[in-house]
N, C-alpha and C positions, 0 to 999 in steps of 0.2 A: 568546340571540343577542348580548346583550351583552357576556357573555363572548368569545365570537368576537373582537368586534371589537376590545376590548381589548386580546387577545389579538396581534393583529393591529397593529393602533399601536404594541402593548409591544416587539414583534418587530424592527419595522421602526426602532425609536428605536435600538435595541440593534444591528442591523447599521450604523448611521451610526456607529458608534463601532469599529466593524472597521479595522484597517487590511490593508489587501490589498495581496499581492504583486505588485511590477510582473514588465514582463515576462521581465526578464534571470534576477529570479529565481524565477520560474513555470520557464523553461527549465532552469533549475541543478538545479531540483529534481528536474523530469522525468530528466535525464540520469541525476540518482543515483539514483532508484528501479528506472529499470530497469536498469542497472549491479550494483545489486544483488542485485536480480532474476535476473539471469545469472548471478553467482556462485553465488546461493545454490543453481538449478539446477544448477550444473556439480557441484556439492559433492554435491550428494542424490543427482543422478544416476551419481554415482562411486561414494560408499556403496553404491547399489542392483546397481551392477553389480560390485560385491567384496562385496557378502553371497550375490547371488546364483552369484558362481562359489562362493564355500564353500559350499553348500546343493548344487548341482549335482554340484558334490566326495564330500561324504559320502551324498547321497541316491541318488547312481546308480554 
């Protein structure tokens, strides 16, 4: 149990020492994740749909 608790003290000292993002850049971030996000679907989703006409090409 001691453990625990220590555990738990040691934790909580260690997150006082975070610094955390405010909120302009909580937003910036979101923006480019999902920004990315879309890209990198539009990309796989192009691939998938140009592999799958070659495949539909030679298999049928």
């Amino acid at each position: 149990m001691n453990k625990a608790i220590e555990f738990i003290k040691e934790s909580y000292i260690e997150l006082r020492k975070v610094t955390w993002p405010n909120k302009q850049e909580v937003i910036n971030y979101t923006i480019t994740v999902i920004f990315i996000s879309i890209v990198v679907a539009v990309f796989l989703g192009s691939l998938d749909m140009f592999f799958s006409a070659i495949i539909k090409k030679f298999l049928m």
